[in-house]
C-alpha positions in Angstrom: 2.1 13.3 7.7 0.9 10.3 6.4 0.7 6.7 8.1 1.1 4.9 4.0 3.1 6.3 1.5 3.9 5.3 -1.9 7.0 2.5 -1.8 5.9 1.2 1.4 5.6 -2.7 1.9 2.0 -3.1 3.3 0.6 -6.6 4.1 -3.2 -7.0 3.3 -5.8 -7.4 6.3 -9.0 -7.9 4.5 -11.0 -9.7 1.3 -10.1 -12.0 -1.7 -6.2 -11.0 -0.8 -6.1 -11.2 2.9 -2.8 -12.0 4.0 -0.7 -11.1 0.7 1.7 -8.6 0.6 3.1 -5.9 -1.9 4.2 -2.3 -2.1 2.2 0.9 -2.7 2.6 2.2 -6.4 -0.3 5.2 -5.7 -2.2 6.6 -2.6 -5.0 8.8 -3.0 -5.5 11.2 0.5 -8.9 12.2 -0.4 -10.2 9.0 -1.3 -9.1 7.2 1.6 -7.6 4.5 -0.9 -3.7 3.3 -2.4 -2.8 0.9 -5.2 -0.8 -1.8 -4.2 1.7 -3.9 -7.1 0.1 -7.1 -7.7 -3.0 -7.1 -5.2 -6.5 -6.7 -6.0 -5.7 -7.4 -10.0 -9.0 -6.5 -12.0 -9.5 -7.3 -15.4 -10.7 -4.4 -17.8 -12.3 -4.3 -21.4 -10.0 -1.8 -23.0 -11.3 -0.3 -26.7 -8.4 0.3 -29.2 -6.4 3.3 -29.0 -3.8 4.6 -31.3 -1.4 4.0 -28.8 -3.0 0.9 -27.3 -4.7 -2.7 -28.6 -8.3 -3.4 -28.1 -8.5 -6.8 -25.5 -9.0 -7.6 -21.7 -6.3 -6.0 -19.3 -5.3 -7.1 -15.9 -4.8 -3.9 -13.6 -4.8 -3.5 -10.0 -7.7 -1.5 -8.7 -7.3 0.5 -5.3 -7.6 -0.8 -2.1 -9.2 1.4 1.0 -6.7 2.4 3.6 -7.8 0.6 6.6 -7.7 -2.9 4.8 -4.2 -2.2 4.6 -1.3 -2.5 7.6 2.6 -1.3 7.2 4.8 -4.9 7.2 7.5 -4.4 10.1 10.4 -3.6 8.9 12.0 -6.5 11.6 9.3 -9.8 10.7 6.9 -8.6 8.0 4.1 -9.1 10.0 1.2 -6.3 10.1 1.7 -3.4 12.6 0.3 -0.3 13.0 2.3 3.2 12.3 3.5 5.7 15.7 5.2 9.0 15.5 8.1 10.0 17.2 10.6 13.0 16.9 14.2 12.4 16.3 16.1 15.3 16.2 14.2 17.8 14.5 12.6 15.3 12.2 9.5 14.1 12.2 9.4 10.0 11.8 6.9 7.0 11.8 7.8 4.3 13.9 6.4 0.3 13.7 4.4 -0.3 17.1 4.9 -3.5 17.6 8.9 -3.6 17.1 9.7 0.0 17.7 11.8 0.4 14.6 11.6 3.2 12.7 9.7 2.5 9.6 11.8 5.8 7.4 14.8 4.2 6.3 
């Protein structure tokens, strides 16, 4: 199981947007790297397409996993992710409130 998935509100711990938060759109396992909605916004020389006009994009570029922290569910500040079983589920818990981070 995972410690970030996609939809989660992570806050950013590291570079130009240390400190800004947003939620995962994409997370790639084998890459060690998500996207995250509105942080680390590159811009991108796109050739026209059929489908698409030629001119300079914004997109966000992905982020590595460990410059990235869950927000608590409780404060929004960065915490880091626990397990516990509840039942016979299987859920990730915030360490520093103790609130159970799956809905």
């Amino acid at each position: 199981m995972q410690k970030i998935r996609k939809g989660d509100k992570v806050v950013v711990l590291t570079g130009k947007d240390k400190g800004r938060t947003g939620e995962v759109v994409q997370v790639m396992p084998k890459e060690d790297r998500a996207i995250v909605r509105g942080v680390n916004v590159v811009k991108r020389h796109q050739r026209q397409t059929q489908s698409q006009e030629a001119g300079i994009i914004s997109k966000e570029a992905s982020i590595h996993l460990s410059n990235i922290a869950i927000a608590d569910p409780k404060d929004g500040k960065p915490t880091r992710v626990g397990f516990k079983i509840e039942g016979d589920k299987k859920v990730r818990v915030a360490k520093r409130s103790g609130v159970s981070i799956d809905g």
